[in-house]
PDB file with SEQRES, HELIX, SHEET and CRYST1 records, atoms N, CA, C and O in Angstrom:
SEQRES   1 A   64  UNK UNK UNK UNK UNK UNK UNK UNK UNK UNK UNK UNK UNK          
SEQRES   2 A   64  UNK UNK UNK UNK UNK UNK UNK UNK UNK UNK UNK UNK UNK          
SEQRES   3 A   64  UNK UNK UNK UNK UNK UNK UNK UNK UNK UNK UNK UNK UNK          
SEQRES   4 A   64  UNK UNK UNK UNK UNK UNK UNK UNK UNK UNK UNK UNK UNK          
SEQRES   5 A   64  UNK UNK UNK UNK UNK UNK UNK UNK UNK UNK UNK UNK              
SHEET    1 AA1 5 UNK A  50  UNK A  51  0                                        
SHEET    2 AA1 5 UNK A  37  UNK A  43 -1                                        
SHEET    3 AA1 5 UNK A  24  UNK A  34 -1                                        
SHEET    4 AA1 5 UNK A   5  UNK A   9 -1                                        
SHEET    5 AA1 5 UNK A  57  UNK A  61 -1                                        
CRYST1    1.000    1.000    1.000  90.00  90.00  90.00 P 1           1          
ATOM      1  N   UNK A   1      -0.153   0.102  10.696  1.00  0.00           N  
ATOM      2  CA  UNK A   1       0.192   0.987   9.611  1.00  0.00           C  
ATOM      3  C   UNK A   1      -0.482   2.328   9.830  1.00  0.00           C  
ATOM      4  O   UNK A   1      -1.682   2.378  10.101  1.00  0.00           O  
ATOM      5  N   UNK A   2       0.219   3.346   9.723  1.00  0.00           N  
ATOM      6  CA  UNK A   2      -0.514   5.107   9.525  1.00  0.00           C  
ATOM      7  C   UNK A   2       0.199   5.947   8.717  1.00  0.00           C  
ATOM      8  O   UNK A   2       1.299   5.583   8.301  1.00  0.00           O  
ATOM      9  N   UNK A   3      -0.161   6.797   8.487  1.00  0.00           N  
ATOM     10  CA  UNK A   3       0.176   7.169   7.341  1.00  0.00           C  
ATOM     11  C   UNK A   3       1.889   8.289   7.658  1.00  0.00           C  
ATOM     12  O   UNK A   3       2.238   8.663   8.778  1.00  0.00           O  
ATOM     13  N   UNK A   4       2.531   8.541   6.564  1.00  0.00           N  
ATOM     14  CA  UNK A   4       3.796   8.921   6.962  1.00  0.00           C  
ATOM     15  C   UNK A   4       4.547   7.141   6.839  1.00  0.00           C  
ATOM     16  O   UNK A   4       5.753   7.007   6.630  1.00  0.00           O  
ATOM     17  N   UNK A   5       3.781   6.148   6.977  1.00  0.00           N  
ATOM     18  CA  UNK A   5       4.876   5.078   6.227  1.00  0.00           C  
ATOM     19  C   UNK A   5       5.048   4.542   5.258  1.00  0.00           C  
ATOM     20  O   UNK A   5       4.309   4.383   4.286  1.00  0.00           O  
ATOM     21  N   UNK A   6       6.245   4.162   5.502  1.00  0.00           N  
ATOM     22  CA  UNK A   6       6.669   3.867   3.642  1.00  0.00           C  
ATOM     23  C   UNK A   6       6.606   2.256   3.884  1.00  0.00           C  
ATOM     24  O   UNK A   6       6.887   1.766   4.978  1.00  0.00           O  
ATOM     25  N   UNK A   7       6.119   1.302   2.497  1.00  0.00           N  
ATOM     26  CA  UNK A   7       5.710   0.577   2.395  1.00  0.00           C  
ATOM     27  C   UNK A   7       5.648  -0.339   1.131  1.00  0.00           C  
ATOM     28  O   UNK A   7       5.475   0.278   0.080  1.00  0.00           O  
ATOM     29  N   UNK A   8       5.730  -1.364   1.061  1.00  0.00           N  
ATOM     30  CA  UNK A   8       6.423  -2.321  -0.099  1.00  0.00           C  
ATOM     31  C   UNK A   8       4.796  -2.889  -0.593  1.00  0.00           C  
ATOM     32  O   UNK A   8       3.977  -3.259   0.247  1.00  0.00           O  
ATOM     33  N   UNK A   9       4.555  -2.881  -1.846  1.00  0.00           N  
ATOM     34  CA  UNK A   9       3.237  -3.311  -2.513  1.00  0.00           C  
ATOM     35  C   UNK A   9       3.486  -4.529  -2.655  1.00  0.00           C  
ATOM     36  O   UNK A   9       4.507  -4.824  -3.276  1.00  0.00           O  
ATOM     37  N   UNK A  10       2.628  -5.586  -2.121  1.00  0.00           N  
ATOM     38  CA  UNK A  10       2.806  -7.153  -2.042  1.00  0.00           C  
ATOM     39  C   UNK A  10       1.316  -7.535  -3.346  1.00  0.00           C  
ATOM     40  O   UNK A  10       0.133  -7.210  -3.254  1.00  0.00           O  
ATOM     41  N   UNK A  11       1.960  -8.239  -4.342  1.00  0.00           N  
ATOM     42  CA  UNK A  11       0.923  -9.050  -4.877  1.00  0.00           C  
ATOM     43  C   UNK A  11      -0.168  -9.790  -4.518  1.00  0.00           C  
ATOM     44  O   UNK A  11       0.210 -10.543  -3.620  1.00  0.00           O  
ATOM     45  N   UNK A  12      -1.375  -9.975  -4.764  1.00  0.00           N  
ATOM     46  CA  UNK A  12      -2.102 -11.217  -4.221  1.00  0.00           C  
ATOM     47  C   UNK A  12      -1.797 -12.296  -4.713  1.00  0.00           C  
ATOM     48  O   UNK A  12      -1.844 -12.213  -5.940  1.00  0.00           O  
ATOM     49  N   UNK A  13      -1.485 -13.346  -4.340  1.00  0.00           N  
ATOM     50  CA  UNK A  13      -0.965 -14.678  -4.339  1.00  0.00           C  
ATOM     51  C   UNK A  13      -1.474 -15.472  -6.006  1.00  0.00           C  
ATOM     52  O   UNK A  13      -0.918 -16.412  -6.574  1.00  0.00           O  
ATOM     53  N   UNK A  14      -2.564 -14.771  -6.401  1.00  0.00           N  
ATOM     54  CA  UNK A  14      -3.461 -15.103  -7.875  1.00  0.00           C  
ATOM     55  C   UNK A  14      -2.594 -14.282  -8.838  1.00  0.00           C  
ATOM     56  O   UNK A  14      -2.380 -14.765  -9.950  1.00  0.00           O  
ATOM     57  N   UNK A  15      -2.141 -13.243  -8.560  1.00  0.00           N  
ATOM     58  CA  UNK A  15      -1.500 -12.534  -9.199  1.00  0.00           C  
ATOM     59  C   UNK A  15      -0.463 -13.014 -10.121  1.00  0.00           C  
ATOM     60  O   UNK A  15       0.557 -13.210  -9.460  1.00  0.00           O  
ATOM     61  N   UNK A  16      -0.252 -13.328 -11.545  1.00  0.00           N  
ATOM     62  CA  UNK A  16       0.782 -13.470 -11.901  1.00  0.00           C  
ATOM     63  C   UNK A  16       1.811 -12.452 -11.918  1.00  0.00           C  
ATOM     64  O   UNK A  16       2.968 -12.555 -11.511  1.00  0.00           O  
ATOM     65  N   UNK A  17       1.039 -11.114 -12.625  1.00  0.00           N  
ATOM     66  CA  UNK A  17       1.708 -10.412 -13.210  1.00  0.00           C  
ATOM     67  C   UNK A  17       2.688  -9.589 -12.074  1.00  0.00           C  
ATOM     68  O   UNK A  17       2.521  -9.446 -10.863  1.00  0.00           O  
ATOM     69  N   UNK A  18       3.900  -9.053 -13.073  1.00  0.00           N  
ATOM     70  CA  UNK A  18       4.866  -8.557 -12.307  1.00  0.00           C  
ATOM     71  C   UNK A  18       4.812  -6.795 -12.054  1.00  0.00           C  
ATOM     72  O   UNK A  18       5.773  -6.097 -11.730  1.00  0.00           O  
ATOM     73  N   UNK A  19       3.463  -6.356 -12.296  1.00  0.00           N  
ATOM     74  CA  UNK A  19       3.681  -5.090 -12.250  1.00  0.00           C  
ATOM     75  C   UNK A  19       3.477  -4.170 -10.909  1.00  0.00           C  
ATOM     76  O   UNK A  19       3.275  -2.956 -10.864  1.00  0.00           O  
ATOM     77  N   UNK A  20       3.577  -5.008  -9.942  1.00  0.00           N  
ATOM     78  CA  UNK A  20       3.776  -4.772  -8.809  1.00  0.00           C  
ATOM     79  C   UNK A  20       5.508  -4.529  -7.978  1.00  0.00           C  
ATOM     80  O   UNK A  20       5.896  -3.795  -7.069  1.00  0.00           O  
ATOM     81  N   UNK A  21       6.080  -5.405  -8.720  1.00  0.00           N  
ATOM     82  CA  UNK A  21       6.976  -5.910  -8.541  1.00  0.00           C  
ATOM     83  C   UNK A  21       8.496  -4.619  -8.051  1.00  0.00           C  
ATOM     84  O   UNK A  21       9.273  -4.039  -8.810  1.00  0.00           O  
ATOM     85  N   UNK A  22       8.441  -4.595  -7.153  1.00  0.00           N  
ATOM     86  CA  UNK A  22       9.774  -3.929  -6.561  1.00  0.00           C  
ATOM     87  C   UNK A  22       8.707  -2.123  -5.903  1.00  0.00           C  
ATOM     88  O   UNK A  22       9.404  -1.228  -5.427  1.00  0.00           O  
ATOM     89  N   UNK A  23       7.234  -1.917  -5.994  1.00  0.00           N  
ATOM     90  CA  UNK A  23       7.207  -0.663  -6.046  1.00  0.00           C  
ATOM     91  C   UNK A  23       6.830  -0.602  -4.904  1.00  0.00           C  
ATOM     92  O   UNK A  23       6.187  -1.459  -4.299  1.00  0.00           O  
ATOM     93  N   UNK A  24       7.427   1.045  -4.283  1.00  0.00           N  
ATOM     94  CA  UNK A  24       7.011   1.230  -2.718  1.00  0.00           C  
ATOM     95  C   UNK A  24       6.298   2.613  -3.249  1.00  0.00           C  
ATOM     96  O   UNK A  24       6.162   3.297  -4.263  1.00  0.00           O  
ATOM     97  N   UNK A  25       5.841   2.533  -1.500  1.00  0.00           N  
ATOM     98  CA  UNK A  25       4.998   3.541  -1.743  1.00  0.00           C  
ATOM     99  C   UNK A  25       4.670   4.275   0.060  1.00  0.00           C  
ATOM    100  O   UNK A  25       4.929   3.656   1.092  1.00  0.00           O  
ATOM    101  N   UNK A  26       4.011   5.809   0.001  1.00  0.00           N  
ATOM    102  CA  UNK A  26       4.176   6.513   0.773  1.00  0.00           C  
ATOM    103  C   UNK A  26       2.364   6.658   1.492  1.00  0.00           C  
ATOM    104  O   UNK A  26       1.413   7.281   1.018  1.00  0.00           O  
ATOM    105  N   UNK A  27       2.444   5.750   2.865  1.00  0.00           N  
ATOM    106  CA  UNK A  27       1.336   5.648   3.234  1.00  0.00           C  
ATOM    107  C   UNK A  27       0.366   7.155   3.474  1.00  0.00           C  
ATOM    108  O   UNK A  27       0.383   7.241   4.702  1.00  0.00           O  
ATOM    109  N   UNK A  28      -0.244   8.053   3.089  1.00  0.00           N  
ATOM    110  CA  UNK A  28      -0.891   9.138   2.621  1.00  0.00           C  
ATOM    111  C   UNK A  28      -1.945   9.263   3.630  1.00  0.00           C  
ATOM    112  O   UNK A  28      -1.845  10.109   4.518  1.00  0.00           O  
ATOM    113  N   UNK A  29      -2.940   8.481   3.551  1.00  0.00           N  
ATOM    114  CA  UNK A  29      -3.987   8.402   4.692  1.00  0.00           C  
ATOM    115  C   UNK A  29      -4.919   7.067   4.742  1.00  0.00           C  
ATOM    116  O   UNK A  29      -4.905   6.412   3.700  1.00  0.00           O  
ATOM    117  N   UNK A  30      -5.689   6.594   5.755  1.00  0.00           N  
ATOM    118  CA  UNK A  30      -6.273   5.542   5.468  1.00  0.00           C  
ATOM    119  C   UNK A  30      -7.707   5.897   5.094  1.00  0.00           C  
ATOM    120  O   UNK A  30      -8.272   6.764   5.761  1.00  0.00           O  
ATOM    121  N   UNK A  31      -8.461   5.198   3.908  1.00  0.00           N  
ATOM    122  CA  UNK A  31      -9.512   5.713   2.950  1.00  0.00           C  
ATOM    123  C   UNK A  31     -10.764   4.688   3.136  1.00  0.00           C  
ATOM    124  O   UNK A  31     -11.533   4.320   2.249  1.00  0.00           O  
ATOM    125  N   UNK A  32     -10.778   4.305   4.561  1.00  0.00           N  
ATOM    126  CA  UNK A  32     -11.880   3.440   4.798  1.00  0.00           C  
ATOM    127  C   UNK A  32     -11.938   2.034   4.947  1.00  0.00           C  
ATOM    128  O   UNK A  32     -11.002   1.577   5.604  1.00  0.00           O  
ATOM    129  N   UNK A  33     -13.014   0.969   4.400  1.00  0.00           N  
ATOM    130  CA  UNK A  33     -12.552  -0.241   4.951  1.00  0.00           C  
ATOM    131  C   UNK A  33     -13.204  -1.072   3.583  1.00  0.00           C  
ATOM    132  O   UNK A  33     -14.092  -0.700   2.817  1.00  0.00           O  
ATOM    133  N   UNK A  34     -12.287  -2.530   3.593  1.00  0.00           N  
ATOM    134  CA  UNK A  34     -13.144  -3.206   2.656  1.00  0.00           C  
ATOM    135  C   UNK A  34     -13.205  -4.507   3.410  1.00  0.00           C  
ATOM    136  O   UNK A  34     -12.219  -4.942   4.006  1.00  0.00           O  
ATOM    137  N   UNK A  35     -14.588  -5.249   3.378  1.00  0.00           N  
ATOM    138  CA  UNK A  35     -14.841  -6.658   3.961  1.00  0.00           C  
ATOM    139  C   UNK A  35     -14.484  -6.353   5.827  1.00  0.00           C  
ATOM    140  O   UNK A  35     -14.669  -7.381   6.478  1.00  0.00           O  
ATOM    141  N   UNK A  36     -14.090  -5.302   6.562  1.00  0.00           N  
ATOM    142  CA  UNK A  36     -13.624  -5.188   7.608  1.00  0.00           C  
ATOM    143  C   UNK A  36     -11.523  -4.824   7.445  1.00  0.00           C  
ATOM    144  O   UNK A  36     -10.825  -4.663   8.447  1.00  0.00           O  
ATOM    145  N   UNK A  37     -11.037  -4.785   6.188  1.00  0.00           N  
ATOM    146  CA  UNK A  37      -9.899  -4.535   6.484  1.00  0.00           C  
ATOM    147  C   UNK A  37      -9.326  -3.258   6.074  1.00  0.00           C  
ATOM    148  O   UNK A  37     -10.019  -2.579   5.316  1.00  0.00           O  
ATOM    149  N   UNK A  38      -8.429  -2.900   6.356  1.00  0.00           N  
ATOM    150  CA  UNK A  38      -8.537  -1.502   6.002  1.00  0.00           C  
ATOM    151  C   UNK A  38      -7.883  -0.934   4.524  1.00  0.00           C  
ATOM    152  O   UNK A  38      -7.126  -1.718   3.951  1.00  0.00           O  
ATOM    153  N   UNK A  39      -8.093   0.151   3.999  1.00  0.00           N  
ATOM    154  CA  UNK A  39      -7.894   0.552   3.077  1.00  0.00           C  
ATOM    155  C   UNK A  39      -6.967   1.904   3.125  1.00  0.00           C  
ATOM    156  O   UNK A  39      -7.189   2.817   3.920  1.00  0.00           O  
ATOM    157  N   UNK A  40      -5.836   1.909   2.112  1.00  0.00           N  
ATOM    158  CA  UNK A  40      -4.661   2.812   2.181  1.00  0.00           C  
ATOM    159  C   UNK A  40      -4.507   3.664   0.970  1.00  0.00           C  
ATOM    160  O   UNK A  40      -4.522   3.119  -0.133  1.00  0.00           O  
ATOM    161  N   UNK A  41      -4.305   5.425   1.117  1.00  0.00           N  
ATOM    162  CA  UNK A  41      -4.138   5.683  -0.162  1.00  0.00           C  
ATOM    163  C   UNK A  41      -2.643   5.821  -0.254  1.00  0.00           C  
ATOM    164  O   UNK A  41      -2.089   6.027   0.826  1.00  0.00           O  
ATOM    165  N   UNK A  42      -2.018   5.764  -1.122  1.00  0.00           N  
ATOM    166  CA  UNK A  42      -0.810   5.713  -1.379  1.00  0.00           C  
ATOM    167  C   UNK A  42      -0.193   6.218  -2.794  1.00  0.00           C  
ATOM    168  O   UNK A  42      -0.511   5.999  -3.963  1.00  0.00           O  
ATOM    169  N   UNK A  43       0.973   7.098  -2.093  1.00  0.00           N  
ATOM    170  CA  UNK A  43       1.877   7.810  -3.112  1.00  0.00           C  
ATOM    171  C   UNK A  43       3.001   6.879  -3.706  1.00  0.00           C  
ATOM    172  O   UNK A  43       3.955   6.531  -3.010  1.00  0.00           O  
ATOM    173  N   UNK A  44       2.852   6.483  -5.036  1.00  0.00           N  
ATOM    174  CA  UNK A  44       3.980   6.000  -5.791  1.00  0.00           C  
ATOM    175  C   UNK A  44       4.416   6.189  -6.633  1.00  0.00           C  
ATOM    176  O   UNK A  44       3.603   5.925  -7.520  1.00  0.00           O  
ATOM    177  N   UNK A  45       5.161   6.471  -6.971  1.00  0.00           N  
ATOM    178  CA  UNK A  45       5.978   6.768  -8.085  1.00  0.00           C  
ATOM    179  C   UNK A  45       5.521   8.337  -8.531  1.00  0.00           C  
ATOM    180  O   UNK A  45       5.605   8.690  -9.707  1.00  0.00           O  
ATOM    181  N   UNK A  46       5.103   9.104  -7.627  1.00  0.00           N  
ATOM    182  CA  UNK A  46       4.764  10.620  -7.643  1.00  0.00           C  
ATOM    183  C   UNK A  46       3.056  10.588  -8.032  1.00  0.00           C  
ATOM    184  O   UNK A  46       2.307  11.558  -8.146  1.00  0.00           O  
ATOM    185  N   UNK A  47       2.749   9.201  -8.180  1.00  0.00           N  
ATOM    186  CA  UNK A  47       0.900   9.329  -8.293  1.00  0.00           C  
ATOM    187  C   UNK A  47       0.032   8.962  -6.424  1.00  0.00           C  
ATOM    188  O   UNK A  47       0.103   8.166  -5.488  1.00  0.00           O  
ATOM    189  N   UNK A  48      -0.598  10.008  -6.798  1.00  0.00           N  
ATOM    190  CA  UNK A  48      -0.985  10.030  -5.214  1.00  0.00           C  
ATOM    191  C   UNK A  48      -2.627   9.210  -5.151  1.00  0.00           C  
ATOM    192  O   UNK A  48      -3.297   9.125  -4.122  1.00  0.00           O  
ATOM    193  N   UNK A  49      -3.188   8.458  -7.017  1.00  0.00           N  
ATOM    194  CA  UNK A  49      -4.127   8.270  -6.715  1.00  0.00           C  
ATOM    195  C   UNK A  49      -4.377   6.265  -6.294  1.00  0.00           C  
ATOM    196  O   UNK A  49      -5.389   5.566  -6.334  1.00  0.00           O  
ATOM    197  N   UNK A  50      -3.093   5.978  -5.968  1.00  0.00           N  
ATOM    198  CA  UNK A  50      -3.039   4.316  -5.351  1.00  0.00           C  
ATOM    199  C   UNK A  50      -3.780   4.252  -3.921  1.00  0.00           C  
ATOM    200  O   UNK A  50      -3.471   4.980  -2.978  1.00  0.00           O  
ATOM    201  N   UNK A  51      -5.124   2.973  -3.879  1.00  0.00           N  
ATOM    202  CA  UNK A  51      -5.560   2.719  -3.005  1.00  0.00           C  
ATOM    203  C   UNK A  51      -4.995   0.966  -3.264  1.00  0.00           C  
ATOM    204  O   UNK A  51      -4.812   0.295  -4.280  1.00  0.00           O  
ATOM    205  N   UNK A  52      -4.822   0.637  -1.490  1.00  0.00           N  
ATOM    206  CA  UNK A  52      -4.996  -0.489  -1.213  1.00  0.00           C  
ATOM    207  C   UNK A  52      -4.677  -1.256  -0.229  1.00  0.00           C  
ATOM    208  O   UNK A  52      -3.920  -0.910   0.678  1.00  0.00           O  
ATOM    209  N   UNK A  53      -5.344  -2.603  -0.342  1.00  0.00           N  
ATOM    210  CA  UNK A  53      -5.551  -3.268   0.609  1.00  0.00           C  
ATOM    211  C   UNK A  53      -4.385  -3.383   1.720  1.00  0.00           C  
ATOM    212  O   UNK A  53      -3.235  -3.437   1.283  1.00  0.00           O  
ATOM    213  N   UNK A  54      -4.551  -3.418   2.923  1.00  0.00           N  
ATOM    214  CA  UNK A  54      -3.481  -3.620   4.540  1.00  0.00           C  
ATOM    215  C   UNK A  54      -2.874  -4.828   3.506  1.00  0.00           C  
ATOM    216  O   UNK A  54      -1.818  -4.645   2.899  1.00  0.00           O  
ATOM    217  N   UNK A  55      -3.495  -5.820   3.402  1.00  0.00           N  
ATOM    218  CA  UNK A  55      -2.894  -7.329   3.211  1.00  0.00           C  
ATOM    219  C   UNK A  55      -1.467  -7.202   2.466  1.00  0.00           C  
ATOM    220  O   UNK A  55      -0.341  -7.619   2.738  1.00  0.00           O  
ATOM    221  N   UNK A  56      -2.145  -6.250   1.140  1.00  0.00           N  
ATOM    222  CA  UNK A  56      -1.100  -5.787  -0.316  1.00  0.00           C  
ATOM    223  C   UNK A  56       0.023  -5.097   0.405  1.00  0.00           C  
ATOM    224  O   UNK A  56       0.772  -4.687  -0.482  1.00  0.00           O  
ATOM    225  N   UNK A  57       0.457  -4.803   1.462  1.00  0.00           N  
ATOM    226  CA  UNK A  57       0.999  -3.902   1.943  1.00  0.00           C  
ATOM    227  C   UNK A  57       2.136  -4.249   3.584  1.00  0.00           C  
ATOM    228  O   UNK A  57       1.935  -4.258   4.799  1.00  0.00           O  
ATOM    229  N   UNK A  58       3.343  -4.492   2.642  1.00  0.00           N  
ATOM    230  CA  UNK A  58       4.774  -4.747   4.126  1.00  0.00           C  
ATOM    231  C   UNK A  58       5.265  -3.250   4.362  1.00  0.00           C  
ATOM    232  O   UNK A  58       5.568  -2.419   3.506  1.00  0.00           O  
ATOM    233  N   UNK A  59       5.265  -3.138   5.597  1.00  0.00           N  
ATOM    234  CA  UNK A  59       5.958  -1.723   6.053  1.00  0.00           C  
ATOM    235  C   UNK A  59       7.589  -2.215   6.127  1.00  0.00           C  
ATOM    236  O   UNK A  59       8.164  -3.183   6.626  1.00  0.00           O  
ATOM    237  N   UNK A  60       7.948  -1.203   5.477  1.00  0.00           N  
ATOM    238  CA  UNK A  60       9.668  -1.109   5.017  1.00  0.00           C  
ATOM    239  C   UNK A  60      10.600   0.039   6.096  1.00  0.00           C  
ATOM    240  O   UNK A  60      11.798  -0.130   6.325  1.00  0.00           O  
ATOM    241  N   UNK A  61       9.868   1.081   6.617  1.00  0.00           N  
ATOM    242  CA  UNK A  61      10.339   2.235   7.264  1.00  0.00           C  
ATOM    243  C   UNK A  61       9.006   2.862   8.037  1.00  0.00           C  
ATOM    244  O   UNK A  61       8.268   3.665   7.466  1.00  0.00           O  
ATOM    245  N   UNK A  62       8.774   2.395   9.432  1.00  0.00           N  
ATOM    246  CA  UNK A  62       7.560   3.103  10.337  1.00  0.00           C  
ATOM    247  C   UNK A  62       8.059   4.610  10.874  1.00  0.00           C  
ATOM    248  O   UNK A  62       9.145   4.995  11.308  1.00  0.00           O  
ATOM    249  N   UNK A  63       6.748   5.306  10.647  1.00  0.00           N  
ATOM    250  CA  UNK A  63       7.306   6.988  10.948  1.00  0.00           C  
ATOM    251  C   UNK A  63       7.573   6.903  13.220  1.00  0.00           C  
ATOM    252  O   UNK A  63       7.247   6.268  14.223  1.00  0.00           O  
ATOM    253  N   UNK A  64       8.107   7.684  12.895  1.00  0.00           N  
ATOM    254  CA  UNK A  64       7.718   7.650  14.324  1.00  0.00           C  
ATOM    255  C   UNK A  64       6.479   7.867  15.521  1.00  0.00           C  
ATOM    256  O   UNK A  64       6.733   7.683  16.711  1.00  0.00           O  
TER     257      UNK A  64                                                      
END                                                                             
C-alpha cells in the first residue's frame, strides 16, 4: 500500500457495528507504525483526519 491508493475500510472481526460499512477511502500518507504494522492517513468522505490500521484496509484501485 502507498499513498495515491484508493482503498476499502475493512472492520475488525469484533466489530459489530456497521459504520464502516461500504466506505473507501484515499490513501494520503503513511503516519507511522503500531505493534510493528503500519499506519495510514486517509481521506474519506472529504475528511482527511482518518488514521488506520494496513489490516483495516483492501486496496480497490493501486496508483501506478
Amino acid at each position: 500500500m502507498k499513498p495515491g491508493d484508493l482503498v476499502r475500510i475493512i472492520p475488525d472481526e469484533g466489530d459489530k457495528s456497521d459504520r464502516y460499512d461500504g466506505l473507501i477511502g484515499l490513501i494520503l500518507s503513511e503516519s507511522g507504525h503500531q505493534m510493528d504494522e503500519p499506519l495510514f492517513n486517509l481521506l474519506v468522505n472529504g475528511n482527511a483526519e482518518w488514521i488506520m490500521l494496513e489490516s483495516n484496509l483492501e486496496v480497490i484501485n493501486e496508483t501506478g
